[in-house]
C-alpha positions, 0 to 999 in steps of 0.5 A: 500500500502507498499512503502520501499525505499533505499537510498544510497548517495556515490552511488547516489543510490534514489529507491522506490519500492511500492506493494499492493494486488487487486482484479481482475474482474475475481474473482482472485488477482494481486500483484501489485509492481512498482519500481524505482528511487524516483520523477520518474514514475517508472515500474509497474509489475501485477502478478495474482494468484487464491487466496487471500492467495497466493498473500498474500504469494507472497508478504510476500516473496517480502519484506523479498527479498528487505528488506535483500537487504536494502529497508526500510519502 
């Protein structure tokens, strides 16, 4: 699992945003992500797609999105 957060004081601003891959019954894999504010459940997001290497992609894409947006390890 790859959690970044995003911390920011002056505007009380406390994220997470969490990801991993998973295999599906049905052979395929689901990019899971959930997001919001740390201590709280947060939402969660499942996208599937038919192979390994594309959900690989996928989220490779997800966290140079929220890394350039200010999200840490």
């Amino acid at each position: 699992m790859i959690r970044l957060t995003r911390s920011d004081l002056s505007r009380n601003m406390h994220r997470f945003y969490a990801m991993q891959l998973s295999p599906t019954l049905f052979g395929e894999w689901a990019l899971v992500a959930e997001w919001g504010r740390i201590g709280s459940p947060g939402k969660v997001m499942r996208q599937a797609f038919q192979t390994e290497e594309l959900a690989q992609t996928a989220l490779e894409k997800r966290i140079r999105a929220k890394t350039r947006r200010g999200y840490l390890p």
